[in-house]
VEXZA-582782 format. One record per residue (C-alpha): residue in one letter; x, y, z. Coordinates in pm, 1 decimal, decimal comma. Layout:
<recs>
- pafi/east/north/up
- A/X/Y/Z .
...
</recs>
This chain:
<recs>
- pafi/east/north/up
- X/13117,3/16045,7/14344,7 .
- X/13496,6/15888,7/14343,1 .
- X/13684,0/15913,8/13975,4 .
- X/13967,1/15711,5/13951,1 .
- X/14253,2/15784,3/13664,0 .
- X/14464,2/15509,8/13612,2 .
- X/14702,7/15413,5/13321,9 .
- X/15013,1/15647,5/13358,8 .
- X/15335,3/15525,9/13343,1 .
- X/15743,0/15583,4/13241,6 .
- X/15749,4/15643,7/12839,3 .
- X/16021,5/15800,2/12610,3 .
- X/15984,9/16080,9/12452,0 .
- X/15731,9/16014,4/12133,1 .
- X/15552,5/15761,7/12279,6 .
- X/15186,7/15710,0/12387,9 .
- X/15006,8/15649,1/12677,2 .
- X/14627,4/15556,0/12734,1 .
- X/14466,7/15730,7/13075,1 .
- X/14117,5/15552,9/13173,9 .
- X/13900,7/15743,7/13429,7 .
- X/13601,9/15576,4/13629,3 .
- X/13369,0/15661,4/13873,3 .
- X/13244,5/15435,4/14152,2 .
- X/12860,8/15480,1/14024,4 .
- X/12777,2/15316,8/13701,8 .
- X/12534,8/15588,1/13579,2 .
- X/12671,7/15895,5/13725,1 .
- X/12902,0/15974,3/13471,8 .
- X/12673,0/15981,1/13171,6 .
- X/12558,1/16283,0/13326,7 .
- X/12888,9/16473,8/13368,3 .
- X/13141,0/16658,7/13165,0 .
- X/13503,6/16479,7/13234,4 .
- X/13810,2/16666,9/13244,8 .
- X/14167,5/16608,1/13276,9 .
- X/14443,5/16842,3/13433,1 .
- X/14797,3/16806,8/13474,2 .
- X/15035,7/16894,6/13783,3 .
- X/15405,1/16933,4/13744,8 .
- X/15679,4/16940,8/14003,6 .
- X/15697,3/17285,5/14156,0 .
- X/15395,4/17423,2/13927,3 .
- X/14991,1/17463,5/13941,5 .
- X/14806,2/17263,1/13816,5 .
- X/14650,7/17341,5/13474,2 .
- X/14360,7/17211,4/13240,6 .
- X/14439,8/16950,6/12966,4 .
- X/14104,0/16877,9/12830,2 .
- X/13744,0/16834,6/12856,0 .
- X/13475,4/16650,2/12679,7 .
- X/13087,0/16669,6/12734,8 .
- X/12889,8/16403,7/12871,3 .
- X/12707,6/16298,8/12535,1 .
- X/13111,3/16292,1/12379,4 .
- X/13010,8/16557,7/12087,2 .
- X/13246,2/16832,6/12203,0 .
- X/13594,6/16851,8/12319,1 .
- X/13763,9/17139,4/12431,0 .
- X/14160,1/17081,0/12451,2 .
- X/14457,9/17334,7/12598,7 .
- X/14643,2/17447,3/12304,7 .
- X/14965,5/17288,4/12462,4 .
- X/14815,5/16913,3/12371,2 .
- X/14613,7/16987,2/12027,9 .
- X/14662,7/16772,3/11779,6 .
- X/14894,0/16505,3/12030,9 .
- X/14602,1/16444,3/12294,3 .
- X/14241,8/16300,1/12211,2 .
- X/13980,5/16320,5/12473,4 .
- X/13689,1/16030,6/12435,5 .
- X/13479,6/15891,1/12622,0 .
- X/13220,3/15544,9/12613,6 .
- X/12909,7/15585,9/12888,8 .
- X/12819,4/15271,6/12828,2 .
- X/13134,3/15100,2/13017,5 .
- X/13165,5/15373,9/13224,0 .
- X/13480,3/15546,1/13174,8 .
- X/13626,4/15815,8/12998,9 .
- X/14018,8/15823,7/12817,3 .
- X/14271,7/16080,9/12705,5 .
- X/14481,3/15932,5/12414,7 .
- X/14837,3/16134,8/12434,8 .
- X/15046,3/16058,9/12150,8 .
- X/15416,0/16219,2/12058,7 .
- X/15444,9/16276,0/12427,7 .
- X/15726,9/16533,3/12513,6 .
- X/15948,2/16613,3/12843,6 .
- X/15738,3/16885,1/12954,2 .
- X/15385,1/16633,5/12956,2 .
- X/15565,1/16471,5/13256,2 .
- X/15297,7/16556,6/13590,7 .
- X/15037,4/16404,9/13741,4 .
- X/14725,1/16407,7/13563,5 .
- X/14396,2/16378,0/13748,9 .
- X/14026,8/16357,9/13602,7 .
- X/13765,0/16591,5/13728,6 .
- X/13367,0/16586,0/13677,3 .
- X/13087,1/16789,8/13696,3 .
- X/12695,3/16697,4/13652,1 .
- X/12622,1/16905,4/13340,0 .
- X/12247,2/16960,3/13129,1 .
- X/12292,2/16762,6/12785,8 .
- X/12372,2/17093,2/12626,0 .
- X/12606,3/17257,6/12901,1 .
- X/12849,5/17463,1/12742,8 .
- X/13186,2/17289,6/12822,1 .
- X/13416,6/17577,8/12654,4 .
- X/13452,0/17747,9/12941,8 .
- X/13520,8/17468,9/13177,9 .
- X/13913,8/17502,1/13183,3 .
- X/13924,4/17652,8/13582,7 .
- X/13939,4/17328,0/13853,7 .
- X/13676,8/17557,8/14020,3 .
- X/13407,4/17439,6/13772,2 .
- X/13448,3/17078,9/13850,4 .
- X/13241,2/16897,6/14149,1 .
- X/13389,9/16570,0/14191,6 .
- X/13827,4/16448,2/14192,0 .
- X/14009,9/16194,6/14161,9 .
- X/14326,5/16083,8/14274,7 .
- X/14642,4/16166,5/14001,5 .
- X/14832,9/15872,3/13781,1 .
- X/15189,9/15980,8/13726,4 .
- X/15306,7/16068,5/13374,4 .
- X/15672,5/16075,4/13309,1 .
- X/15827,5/16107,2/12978,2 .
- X/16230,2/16108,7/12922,7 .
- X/16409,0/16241,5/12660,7 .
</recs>
């Protein structure tokens, strides 16, 4: 399975930014949990958020609560992080991960790149201030 993440860009500080991410099989992801992560210059990369494959739960990293909203629509295929207020330190490159999950997988512990089967390739995020 190929994800694609698309939709980053150059923003000021405040601003918002819409990432998509897609898979190259139409009904794969309705069966996977989506994540995103986030790699900046010089550090490892770390998890932003996940959401489960029916959309119910979200789990985010408390660094983006309340600024980021994970979502997702199976029906078009794709899955988006909303990231509002955006600050200096969102600036990496974000990538969105899957895994093929049981309708009631428990995606709270799904914050290691380890539990994820199937990457994409990153969409730079850079915010000025």
């Amino acid at each position: 399975v190929q994800l694609q993440a698309s939709g980053g860009g150059l923003v000021q500080a405040g601003a918002s930014l819409k990432l998509s991410c897609s898979t190259s099989r139409r009904a794969a992801i309705s069966r996977m949990a989506v994540g995103w992560f986030r790699q900046a210059p010089g550090k490892e990369r770390e998890f932003v958020s996940v959401v489960s494959r029916g959309g119910s739960s979200q789990v985010y990293a408390d660094s983006v609560k309340g600024r980021f909203t994970i979502s997702r629509d199976n029906a078009k295929n794709m899955v988006y992080l909303q990231m509002d207020n955006l600050k200096p330190e969102d600036t990496a490159v974000y990538y969105c991960a899957a895994r093929d999950t049981i309708l009631t997988w428990d995606i709270t512990r799904m914050t290691k790149e380890s539990d994820y089967q199937f990457w994409g390739q990153g969409t730079q995020v850079t915010v000025s201030s």
